[in-house]
Rosetta silent file (secondary structure, phi, psi, omega in degrees, C-alpha in Angstrom):
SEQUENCE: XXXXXXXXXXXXXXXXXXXXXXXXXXXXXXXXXXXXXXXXXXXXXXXXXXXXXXXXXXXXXXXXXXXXXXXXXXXXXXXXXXXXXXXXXXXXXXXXXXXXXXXXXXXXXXXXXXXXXXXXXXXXXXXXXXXXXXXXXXXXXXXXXXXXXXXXXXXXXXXXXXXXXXXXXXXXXXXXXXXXXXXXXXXXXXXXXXXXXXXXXXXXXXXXXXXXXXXXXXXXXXXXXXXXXXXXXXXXXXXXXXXXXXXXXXXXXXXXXXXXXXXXXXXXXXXXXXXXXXXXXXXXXXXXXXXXXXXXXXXXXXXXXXXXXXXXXXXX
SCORE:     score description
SCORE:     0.000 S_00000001
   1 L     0.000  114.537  161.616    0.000    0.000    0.000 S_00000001
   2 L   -52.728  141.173  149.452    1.414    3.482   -0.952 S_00000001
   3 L   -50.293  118.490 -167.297    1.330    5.739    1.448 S_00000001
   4 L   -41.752  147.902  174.354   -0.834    8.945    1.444 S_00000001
   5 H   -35.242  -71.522 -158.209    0.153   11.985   -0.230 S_00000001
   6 H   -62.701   -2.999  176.674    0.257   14.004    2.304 S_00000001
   7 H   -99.422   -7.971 -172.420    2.385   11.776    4.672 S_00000001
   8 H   -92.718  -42.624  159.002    4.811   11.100    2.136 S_00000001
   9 H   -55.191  -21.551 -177.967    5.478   14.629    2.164 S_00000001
  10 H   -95.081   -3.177  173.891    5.805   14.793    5.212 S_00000001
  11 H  -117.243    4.038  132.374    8.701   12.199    5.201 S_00000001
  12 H     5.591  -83.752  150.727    9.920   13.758    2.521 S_00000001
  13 H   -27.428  -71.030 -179.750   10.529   16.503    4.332 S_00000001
  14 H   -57.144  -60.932 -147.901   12.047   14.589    7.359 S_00000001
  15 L   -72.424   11.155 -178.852   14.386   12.746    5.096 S_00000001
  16 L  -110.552  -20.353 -158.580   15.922   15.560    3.694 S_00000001
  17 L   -57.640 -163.410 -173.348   16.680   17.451    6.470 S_00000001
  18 L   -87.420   97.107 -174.317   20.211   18.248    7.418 S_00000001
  19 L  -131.871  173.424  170.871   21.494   15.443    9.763 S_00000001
  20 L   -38.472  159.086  141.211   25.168   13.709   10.318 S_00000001
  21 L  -108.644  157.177 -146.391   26.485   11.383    8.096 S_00000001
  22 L    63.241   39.228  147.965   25.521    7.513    7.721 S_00000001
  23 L   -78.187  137.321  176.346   22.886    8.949   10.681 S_00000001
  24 L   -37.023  117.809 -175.727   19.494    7.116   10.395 S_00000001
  25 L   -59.962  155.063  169.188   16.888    9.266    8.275 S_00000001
  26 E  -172.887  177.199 -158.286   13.969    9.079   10.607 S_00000001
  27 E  -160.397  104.752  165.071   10.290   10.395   10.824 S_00000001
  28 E   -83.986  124.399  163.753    8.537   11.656   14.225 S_00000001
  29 E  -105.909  139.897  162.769    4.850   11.408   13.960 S_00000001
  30 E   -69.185   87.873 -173.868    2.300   13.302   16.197 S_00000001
  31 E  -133.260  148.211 -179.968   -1.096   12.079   16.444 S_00000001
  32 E  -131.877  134.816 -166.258   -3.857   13.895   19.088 S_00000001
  33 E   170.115  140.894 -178.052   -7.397   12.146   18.065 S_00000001
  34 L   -35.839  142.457  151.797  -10.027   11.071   19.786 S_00000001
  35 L   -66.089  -47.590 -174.509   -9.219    7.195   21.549 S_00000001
  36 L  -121.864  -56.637  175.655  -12.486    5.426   22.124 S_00000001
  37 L   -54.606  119.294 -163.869  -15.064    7.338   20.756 S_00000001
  38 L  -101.886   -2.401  175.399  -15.813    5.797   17.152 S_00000001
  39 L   -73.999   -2.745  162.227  -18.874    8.007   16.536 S_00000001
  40 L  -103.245  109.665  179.151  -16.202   10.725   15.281 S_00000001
  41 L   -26.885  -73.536  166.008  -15.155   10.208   11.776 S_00000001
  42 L   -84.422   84.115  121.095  -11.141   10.413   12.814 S_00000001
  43 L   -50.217  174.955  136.946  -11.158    8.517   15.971 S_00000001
  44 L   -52.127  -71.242  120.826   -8.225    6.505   16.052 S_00000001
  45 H    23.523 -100.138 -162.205  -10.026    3.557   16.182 S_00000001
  46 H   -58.875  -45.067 -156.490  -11.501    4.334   12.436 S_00000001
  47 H  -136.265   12.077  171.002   -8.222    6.029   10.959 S_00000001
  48 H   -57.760  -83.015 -178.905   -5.423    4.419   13.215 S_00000001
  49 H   -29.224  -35.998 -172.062   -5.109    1.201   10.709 S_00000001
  50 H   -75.320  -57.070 -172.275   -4.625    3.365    7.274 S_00000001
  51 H   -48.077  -63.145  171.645   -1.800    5.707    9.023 S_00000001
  52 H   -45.991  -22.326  176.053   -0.084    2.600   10.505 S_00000001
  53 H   -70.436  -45.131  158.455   -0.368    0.947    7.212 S_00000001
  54 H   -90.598   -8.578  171.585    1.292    3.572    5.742 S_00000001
  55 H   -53.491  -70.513 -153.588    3.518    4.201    8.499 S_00000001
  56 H   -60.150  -36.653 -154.710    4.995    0.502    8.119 S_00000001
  57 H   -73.321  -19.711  171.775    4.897    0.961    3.617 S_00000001
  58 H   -79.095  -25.102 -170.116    8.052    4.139    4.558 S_00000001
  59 L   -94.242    0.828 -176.052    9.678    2.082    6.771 S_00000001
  60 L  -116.564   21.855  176.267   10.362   -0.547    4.189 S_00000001
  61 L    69.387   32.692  124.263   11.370    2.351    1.858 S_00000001
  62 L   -53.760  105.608   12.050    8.208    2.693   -0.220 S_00000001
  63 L  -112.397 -156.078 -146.827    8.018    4.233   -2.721 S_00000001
  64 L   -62.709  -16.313 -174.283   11.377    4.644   -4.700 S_00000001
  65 L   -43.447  -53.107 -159.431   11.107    9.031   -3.879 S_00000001
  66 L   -49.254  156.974 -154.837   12.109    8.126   -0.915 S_00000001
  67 L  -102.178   23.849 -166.302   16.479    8.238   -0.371 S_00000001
  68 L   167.299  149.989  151.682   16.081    5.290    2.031 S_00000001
  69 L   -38.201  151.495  177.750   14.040    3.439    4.457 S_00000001
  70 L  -124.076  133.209  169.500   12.761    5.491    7.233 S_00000001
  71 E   -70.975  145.674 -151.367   12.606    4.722   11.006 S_00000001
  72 E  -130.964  119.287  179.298    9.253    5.778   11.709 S_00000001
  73 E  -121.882  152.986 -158.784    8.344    6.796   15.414 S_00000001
  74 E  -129.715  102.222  161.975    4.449    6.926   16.460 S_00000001
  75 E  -134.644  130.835 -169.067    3.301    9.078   19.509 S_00000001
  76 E  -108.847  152.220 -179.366   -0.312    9.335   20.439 S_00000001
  77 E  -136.870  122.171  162.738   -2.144   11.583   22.857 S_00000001
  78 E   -86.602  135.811 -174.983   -5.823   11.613   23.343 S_00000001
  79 L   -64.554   -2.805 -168.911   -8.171   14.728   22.397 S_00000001
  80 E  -108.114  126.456  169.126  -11.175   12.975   24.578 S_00000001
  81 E  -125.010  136.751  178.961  -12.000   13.762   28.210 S_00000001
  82 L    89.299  -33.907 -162.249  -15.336   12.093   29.302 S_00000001
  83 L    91.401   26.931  141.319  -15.462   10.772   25.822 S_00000001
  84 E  -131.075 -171.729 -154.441  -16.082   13.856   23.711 S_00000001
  85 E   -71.203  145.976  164.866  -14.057   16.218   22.319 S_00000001
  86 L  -113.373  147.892  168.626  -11.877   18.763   24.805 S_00000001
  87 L   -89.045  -27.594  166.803  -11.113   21.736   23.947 S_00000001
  88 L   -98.584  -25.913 -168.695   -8.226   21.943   26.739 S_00000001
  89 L   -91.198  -54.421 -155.691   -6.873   18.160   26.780 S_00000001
  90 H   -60.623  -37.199 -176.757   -6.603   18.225   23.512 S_00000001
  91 H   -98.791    1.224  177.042   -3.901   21.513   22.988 S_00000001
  92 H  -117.445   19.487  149.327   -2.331   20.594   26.220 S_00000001
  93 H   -82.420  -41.469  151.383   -1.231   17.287   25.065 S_00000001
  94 H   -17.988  -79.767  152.168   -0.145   18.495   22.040 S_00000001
  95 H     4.119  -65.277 -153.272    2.083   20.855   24.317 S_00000001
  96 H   -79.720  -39.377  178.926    3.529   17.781   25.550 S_00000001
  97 H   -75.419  -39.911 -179.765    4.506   15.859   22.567 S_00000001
  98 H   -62.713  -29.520 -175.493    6.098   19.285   21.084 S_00000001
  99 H   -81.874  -44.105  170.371    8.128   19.466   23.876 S_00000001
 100 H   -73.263  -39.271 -162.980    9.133   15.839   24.536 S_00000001
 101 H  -147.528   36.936  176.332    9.325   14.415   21.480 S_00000001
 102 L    21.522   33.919  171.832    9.411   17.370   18.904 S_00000001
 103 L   -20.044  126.687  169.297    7.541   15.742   15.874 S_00000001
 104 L   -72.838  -24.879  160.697    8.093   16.324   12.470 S_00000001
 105 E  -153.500  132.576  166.372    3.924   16.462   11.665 S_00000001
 106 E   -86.314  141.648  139.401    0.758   16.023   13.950 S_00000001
 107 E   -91.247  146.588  126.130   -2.168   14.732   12.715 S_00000001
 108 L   122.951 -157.069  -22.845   -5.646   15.425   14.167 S_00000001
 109 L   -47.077 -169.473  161.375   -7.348   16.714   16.312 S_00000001
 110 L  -128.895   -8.051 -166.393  -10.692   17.058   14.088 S_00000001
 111 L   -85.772  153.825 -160.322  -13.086   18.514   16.140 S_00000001
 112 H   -75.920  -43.993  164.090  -13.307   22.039   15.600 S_00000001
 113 H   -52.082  -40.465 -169.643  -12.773   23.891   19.220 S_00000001
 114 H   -74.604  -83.636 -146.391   -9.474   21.481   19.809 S_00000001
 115 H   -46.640  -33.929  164.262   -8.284   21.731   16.705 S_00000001
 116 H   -42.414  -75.088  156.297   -8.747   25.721   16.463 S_00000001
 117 H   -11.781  -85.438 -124.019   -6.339   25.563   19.576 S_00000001
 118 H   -93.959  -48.567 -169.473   -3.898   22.919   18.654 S_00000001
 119 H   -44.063  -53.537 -172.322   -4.087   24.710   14.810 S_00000001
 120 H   -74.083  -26.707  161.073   -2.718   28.124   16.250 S_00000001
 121 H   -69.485  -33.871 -117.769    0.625   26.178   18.173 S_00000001
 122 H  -109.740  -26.679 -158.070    0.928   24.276   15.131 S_00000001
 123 H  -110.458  -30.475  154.279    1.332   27.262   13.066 S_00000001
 124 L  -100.328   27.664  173.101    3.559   29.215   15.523 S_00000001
 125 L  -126.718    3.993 -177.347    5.772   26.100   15.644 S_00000001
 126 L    39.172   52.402 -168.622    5.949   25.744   11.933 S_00000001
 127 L  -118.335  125.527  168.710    4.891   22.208   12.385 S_00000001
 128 E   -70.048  147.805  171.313    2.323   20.794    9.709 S_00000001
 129 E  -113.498  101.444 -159.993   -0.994   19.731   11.105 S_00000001
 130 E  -134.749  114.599 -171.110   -2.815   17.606    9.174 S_00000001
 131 E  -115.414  175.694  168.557   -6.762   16.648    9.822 S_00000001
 132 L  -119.089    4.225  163.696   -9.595   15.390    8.467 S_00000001
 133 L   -76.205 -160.175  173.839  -11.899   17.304   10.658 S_00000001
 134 L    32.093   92.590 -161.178  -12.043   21.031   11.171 S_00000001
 135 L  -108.332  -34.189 -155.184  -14.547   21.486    8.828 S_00000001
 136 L   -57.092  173.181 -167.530  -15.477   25.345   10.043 S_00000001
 137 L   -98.198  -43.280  167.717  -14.594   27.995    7.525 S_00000001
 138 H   -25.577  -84.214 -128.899  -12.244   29.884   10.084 S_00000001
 139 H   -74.283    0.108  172.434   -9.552   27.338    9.102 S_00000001
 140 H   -91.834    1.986  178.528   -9.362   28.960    5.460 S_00000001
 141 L   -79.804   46.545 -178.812   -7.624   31.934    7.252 S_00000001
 142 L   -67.004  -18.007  129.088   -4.425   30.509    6.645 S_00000001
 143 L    -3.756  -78.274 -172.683   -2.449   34.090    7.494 S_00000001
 144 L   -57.209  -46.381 -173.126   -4.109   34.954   10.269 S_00000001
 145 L  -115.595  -53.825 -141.986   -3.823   31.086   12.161 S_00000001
 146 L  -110.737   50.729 -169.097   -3.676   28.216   10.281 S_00000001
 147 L   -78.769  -34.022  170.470   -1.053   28.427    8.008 S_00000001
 148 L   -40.805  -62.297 -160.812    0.548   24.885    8.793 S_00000001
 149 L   -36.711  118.559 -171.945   -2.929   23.333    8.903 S_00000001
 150 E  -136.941  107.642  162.906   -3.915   21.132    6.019 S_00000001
 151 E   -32.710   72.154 -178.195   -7.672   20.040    5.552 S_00000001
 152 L   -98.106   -3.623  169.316   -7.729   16.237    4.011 S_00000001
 153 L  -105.521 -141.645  169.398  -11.841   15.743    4.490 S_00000001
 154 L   -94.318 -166.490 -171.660  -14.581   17.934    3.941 S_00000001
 155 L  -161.140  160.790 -158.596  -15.226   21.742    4.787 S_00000001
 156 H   -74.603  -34.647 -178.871  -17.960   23.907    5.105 S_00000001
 157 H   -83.522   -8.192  163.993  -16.588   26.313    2.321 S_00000001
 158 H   -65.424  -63.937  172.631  -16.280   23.165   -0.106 S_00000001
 159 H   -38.933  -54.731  166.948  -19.603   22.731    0.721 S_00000001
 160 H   -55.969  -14.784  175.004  -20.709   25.861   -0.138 S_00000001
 161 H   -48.294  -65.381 -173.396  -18.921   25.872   -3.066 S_00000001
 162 H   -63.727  -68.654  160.171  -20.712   22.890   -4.144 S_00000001
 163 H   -43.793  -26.449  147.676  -24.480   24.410   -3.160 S_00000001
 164 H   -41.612  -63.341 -171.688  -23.388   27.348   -5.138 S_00000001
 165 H   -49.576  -45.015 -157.881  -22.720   25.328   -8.001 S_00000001
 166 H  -108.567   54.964   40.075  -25.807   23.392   -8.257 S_00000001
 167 H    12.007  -59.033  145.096  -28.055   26.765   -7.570 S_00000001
 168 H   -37.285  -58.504  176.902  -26.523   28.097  -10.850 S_00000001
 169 L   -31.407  -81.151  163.991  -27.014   25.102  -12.250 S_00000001
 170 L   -82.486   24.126  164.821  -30.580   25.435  -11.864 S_00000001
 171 L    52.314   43.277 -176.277  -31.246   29.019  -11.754 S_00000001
 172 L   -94.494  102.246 -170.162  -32.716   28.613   -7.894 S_00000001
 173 L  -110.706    8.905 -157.909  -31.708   32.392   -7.202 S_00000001
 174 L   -83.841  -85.740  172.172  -34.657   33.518   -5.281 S_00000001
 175 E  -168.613 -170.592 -161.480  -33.733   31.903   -1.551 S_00000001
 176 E  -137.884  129.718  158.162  -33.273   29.376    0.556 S_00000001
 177 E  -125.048  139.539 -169.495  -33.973   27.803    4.025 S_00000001
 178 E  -102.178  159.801  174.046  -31.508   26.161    6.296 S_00000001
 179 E  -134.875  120.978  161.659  -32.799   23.667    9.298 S_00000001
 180 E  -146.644  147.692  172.279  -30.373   22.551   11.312 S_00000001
 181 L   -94.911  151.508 -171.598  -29.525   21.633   15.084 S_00000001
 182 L  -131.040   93.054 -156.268  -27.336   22.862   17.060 S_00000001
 183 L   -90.401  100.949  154.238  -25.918   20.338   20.088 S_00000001
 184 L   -70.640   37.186  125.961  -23.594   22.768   22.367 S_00000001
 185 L  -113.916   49.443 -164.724  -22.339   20.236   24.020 S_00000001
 186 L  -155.054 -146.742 -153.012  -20.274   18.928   21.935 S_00000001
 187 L  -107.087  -20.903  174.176  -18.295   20.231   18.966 S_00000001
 188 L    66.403   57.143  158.021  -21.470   21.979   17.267 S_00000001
 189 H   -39.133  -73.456 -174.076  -21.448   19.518   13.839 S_00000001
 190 H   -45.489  -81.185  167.148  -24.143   20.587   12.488 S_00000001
 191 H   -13.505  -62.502  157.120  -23.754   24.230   12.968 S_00000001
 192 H  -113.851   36.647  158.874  -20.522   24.506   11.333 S_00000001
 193 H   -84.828  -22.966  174.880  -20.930   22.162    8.458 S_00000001
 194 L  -103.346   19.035  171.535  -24.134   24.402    7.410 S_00000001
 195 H   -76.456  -23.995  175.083  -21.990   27.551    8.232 S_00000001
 196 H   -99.292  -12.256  150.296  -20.675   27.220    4.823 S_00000001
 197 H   -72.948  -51.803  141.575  -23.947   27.238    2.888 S_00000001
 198 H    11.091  -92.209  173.769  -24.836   29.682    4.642 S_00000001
 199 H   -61.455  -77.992  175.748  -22.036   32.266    4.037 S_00000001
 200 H   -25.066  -79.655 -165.961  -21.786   31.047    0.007 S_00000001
 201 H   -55.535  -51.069 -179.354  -25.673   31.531   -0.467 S_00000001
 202 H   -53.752  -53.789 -164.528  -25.883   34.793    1.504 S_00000001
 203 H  -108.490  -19.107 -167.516  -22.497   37.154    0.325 S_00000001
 204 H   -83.836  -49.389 -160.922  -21.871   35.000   -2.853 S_00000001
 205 H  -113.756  -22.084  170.958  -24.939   34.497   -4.643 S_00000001
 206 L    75.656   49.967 -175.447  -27.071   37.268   -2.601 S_00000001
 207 L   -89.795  132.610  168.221  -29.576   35.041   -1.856 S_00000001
 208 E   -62.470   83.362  162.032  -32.802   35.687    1.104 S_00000001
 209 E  -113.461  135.668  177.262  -31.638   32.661    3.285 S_00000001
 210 E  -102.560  140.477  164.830  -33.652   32.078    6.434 S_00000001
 211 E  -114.664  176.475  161.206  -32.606   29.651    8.927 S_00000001
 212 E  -132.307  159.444  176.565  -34.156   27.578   12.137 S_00000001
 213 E  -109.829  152.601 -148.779  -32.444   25.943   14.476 S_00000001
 214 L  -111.821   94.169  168.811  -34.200   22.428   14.930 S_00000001
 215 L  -100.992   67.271 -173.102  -35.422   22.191   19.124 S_00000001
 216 H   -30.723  -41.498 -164.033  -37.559   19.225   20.287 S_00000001
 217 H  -106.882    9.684  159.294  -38.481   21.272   23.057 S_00000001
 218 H  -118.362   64.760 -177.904  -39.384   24.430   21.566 S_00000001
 219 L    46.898    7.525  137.225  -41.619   22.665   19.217 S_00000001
 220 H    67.642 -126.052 -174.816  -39.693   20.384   17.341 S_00000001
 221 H   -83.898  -40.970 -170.560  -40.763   19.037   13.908 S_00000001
 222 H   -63.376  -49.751  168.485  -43.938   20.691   14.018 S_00000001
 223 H   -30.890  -63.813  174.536  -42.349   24.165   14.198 S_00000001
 224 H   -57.412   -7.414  145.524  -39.893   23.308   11.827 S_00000001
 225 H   -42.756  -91.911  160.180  -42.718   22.628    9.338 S_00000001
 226 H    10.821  -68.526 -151.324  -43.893   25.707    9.817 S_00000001
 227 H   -62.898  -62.020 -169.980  -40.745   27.143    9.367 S_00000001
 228 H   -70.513  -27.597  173.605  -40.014   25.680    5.747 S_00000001
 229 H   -66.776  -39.437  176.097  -43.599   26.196    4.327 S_00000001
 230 H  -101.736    6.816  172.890  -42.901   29.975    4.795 S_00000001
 231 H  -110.494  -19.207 -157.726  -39.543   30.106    4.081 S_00000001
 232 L   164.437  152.308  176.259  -38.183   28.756    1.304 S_00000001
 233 L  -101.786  -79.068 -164.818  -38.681   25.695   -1.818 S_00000001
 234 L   -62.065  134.565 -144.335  -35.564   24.795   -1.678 S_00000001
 235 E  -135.222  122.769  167.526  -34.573   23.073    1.825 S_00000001
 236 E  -105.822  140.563  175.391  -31.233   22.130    3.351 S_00000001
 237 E  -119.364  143.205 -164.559  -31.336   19.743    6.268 S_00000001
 238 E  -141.958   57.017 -147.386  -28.630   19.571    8.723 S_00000001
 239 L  -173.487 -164.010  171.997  -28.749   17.270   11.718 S_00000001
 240 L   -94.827  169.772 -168.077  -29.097   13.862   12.870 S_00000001
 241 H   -64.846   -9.989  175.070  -30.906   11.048   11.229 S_00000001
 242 H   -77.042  -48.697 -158.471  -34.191   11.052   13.618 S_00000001
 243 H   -92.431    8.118  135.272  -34.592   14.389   13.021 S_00000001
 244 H   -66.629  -57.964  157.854  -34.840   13.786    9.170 S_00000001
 245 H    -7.981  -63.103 -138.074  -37.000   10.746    9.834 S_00000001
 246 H   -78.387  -43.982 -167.213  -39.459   13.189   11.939 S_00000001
 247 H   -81.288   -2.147 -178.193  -39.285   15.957    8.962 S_00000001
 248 H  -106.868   18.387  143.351  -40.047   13.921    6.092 S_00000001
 249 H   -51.348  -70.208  178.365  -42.685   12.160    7.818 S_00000001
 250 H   -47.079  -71.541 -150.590  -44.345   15.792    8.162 S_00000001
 251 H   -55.277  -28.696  169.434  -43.214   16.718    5.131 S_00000001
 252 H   -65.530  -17.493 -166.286  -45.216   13.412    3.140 S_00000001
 253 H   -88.330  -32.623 -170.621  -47.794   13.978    5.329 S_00000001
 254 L  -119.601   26.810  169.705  -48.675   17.578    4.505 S_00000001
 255 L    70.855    2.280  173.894  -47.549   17.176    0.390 S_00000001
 256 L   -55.622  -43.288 -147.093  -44.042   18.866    0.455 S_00000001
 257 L   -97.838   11.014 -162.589  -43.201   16.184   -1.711 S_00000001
 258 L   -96.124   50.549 -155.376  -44.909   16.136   -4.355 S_00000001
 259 L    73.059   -1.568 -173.923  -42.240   18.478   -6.342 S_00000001
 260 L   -84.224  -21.233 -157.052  -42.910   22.160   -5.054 S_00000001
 261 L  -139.649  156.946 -178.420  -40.109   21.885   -2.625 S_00000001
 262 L  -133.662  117.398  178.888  -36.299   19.868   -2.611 S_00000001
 263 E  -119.664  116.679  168.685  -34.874   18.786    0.236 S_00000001
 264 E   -92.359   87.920  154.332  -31.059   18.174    1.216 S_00000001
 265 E   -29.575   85.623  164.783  -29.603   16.119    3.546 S_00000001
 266 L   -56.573   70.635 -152.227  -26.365   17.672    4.664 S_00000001
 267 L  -142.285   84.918 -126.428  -24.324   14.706    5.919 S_00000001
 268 L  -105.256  -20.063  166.242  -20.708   15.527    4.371 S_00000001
 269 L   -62.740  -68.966 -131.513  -19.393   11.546    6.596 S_00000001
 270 L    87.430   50.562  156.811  -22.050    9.652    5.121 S_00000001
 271 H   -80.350  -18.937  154.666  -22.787    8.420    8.760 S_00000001
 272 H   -55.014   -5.729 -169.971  -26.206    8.294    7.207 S_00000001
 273 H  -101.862  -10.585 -157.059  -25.135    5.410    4.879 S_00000001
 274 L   -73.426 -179.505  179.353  -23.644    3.536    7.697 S_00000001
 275 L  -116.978  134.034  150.986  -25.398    0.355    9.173 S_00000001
 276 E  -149.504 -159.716 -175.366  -26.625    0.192   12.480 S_00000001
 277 L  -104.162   71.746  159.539  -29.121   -1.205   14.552 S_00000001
 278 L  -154.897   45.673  172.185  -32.254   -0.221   13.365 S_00000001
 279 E  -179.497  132.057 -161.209  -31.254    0.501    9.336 S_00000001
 280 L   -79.730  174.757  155.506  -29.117   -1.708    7.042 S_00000001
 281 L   -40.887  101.022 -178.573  -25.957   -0.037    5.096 S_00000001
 282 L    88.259    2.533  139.642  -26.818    2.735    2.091 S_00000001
 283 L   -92.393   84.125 -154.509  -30.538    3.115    3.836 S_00000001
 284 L   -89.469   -8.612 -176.342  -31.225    6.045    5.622 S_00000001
 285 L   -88.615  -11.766 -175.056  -34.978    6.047    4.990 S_00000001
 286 L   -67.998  142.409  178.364  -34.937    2.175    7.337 S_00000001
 287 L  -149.754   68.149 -146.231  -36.475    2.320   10.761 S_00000001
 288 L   -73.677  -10.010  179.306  -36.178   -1.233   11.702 S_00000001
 289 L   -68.702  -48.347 -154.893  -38.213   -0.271   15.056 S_00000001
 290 L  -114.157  128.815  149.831  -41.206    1.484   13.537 S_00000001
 291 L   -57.422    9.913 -166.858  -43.715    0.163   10.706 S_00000001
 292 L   -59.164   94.343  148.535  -44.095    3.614    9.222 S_00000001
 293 H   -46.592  -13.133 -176.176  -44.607    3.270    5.756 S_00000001
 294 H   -81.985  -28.821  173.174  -44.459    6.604    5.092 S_00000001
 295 H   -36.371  -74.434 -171.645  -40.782    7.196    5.507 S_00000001
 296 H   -46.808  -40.714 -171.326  -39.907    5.222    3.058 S_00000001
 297 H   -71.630  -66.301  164.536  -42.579    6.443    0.602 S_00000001
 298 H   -14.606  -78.464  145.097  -41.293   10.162    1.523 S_00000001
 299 H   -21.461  -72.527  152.016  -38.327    9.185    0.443 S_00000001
 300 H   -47.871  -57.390 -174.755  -39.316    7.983   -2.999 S_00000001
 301 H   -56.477  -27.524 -142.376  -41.294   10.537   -3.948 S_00000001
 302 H  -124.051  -56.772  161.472  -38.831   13.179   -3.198 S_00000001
 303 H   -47.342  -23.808  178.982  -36.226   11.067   -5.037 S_00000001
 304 H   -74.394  -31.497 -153.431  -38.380   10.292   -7.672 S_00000001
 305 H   -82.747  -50.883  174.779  -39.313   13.939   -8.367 S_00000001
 306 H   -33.147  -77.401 -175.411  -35.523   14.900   -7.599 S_00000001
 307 H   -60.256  -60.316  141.979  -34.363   12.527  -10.301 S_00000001
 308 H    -8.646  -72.827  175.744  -36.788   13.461  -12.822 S_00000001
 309 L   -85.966   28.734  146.817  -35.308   16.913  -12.953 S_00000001
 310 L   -86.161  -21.338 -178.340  -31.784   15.531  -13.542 S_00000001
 311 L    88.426   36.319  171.184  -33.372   13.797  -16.583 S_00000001
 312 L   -88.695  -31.413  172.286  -32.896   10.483  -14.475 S_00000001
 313 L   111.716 -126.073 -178.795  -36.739    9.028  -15.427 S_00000001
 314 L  -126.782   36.397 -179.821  -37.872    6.766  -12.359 S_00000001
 315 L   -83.016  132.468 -135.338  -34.964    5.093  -11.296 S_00000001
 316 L  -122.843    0.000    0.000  -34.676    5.139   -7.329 S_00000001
């Protein structure tokens, strides 16, 4: 297995630097990332095996750039206290590995608060940082913070990019409404992954976009009905999978679906395609708990209608 780009650069890097000669060539790695918790796309857990994989393909002098084999050293710290993300554990491990065992590149954190942190040592330590997290659009400031800092998943201003794009496409230039939740106690996913449609549709394309913030206890789905019937055709959703479940339920139930309105699922992992247990693998519309036919139906129709104006026919 080649190694990733971006790690090959980074031993690149190492192997060139100035050291004695016949001294070993060598490569300090960094990594600050979550430990146990696998419900965050870079855990360790999830993105440990690929690094080590490529870790081992450098040490056996793969591929030929390289002037040599490399000895490859691995030091890990974890970004999780409690089992989310810290915002403090996370930059003062970090700390600790710069000091002890001076690394030629950290990976991680990905969560957005740490990684803000850890981004801003990283950058006055001329150290590359390289995540797959830190999605927020602050991390395109590379000047101001982040110059080290290198992006390898998505980002909120990709996104927006992309929701620009297919808004041209189809000449929706009128507005928009975003729905999304927003869990402060955490890392606030949602929030800034639809912070980049957001910003695009608003100062780019000069668009009316209204948002809601999605609250079970300030009236929930039914609000959020509400919300999008008076707001907007075109509909970005932003949140977890019950509380799509709950809106396309409404929404089949009260006819959004029969083509007046388009709705997007904002879900830039794909943790919606994943299998768990109550919905098989690439079925996000599955509720293995509930008989609701309507989900499901919701779903078709709003794909069928969807696909239709791609020129797809009635293929699901």
């Amino acid at each position: 297995m080649a190694p990733p780009p971006l790690l090959l650069l980074a031993a690149l890097w190492a192997a060139g630097r100035a050291e004695p000669e016949g001294a070993n060539r060598s490569l300090s790695l960094a990594v600050v990332l979550p430990e146990r918790n696998v419900s965050y796309p870079w855990a360790w857990p999830r993105v440990g095996p690929a690094i080590r994989l490529a870790l081992e393909a450098l040490e056996r002098g793969d591929p030929p750039l390289l002037p040599g084999p490399l000895a490859v050293r691995l030091h890990f710290r974890s970004s999780e206290l409690e089992g989310a993300c810290s915002e403090y554990v996370a930059p003062l491990n970090a700390v600790d590995l710069k000091l002890y065992h001076d690394p030629d590149v950290l990976f991680g954190p990905g969560c957005v608060y740490p990684a803000a942190s850890v981004g801003r040592f990283a950058s006055h330590w001329r150290l590359p940082l390289i995540t797959a997290g830190a999605v927020a659009t602050g991390f395109s400031h590379k000047r101001e913070h982040y110059g080290t800092t290198v992006r390898t998943g998505p980002s909120a201003p990709k996104l927006g990019a992309f929701v620009s794009q297919l808004h041209a496409h189809f000449n929706w230039s009128a507005r928009a409404a975003l729905l999304y939740a927003d869990h402060k106690t955490d890392d606030r996913p949602y929030y800034f992954t639809i912070e980049g449609v957001y910003q695009e549709l608003q100062e780019a394309l000069n668009l009316t976009v209204r948002y809601h913030i999605y609250a079970p206890d300030e009236g929930g789905a039914d609000a959020a009905m509400h919300f999008l019937r008076a707001s907007g055709r075109v509909i970005y959703i932003c949140g977890p999978l019950e509380m799509l479940h709950q809106i396309m339920r409404l929404a089949q139930r009260e006819s959004l679906t029969n083509g007046d309105y388009v709705f997007f699922y904002v879900d830039v992992f794909g943790e919606s395609l994943r299998a768990s247990a109550t919905r098989d693998a690439l079925k996000p519309w599955q509720n293995k708990q509930s008989q609701d036919v309507g989900l499901r139906q919701a779903f078709q129709d709003s794909c069928r209608r969807w696909g239709a104006a791609l020129g797809l026919g009635n293929e699901q």
